[in-house]
C-alpha positions in Angstrom: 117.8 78.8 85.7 117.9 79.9 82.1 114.9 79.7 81.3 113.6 81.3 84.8 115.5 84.8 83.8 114.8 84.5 80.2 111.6 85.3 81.1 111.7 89.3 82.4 107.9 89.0 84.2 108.6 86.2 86.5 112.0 87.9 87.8 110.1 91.1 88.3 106.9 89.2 90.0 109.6 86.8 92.2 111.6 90.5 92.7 108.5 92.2 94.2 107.2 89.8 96.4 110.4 88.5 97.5 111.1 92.2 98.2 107.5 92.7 100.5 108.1 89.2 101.9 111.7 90.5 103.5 110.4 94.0 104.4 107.7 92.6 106.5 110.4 90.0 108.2 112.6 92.7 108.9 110.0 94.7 110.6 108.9 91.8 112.6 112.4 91.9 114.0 112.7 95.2 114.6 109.4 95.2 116.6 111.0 92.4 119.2 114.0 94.3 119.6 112.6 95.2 123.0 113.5 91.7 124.6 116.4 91.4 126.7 117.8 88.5 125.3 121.8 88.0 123.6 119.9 85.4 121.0 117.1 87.6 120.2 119.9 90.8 119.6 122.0 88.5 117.7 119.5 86.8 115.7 118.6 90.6 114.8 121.7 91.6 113.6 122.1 88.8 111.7 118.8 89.0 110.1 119.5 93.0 109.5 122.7 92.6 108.2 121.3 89.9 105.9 118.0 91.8 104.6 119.7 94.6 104.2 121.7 94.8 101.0 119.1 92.1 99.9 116.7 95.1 100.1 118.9 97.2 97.9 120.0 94.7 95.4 116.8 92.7 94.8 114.5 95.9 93.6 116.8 97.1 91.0 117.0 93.8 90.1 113.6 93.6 89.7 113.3 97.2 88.0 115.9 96.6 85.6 114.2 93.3 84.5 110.6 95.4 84.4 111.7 97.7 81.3 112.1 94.3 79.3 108.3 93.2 80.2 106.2 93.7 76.8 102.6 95.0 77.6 100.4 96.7 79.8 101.9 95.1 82.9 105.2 96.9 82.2 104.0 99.9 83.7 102.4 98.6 87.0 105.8 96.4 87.7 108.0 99.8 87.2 106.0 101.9 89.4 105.5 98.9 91.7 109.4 98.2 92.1 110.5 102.4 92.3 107.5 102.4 95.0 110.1 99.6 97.0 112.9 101.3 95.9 111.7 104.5 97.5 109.9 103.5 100.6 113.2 101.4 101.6 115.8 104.6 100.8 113.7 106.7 102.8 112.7 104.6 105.6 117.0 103.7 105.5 117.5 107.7 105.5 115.6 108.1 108.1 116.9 105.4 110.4 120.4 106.5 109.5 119.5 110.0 110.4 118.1 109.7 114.0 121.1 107.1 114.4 123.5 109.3 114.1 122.5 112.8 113.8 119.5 113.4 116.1 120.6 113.9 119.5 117.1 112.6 121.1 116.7 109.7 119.1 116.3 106.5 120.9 
C-alpha cells in the first residue's frame, strides 16, 4: 500500500477511472428505477447511498494527489478530476433542486 500512494500518478489514474467506473453504475441504476420491484428499490438505495459520498471523496482524492504529479500529465489529470468534481456537484444540485424545491418535478 505504501508504495501504491507513494506514487501520486497511479492514485490520480486509479481516482479517475474508479470515479467514471461508479458514475456510469449509478446511472445504470437510476435508469431501472422504473421497475416495480422492493429488491430493485432497495438494491438502489443501497447502491446510492454507497456511490454517493464515494463520488465526493474519491475526486478530491484524486485532485489533491494530481498537484504532486511532476510533468506534462499534471495538467490533464487536474483538469480531468475538477471536470468530475464539477459535473457530479452540479448534476447533485440539480437533483437536489427538483427534489425538493420544484413543485413539478417527478
Amino acid at each position: 500500500m505504501k508504495k501504491f500512494f507513494s506514487k501520486p500518478s497511479k492514485v490520480a489514474l486509479f481516482s479517475l477511472i474508479a470515479t467514471i467506473v461508479v458514475t456510469i453504475l449509478l446511472l445504470c441504476v437510476l435508469s431501472i428505477a422504473g421497475v416495480e420491484s422492493k429488491v430493485v428499490h432497495l438494491l438502489g438505495k443501497v447502491t446510492i447511498g454507497i456511490s454517493l459520498p464515494f463520488l465526493i471523496l474519491n475526486p478530491l482524492t484524486g485532485l489533491i494527489y494530481s498537484f504532486f504529479i511532476n510533468g506534462k500529465i499534471k495538467t490533464v489529470y487536474i483538469l480531468l478530476h475538477l471536470a468530475c468534481v464539477c459535473t457530479i456537484s452540479v448534476f447533485a444540485f440539480i437533483s437536489f433542486m427538483f427534489r425538493y424545491f420544484v413543485p413539478f418535478a417527478p
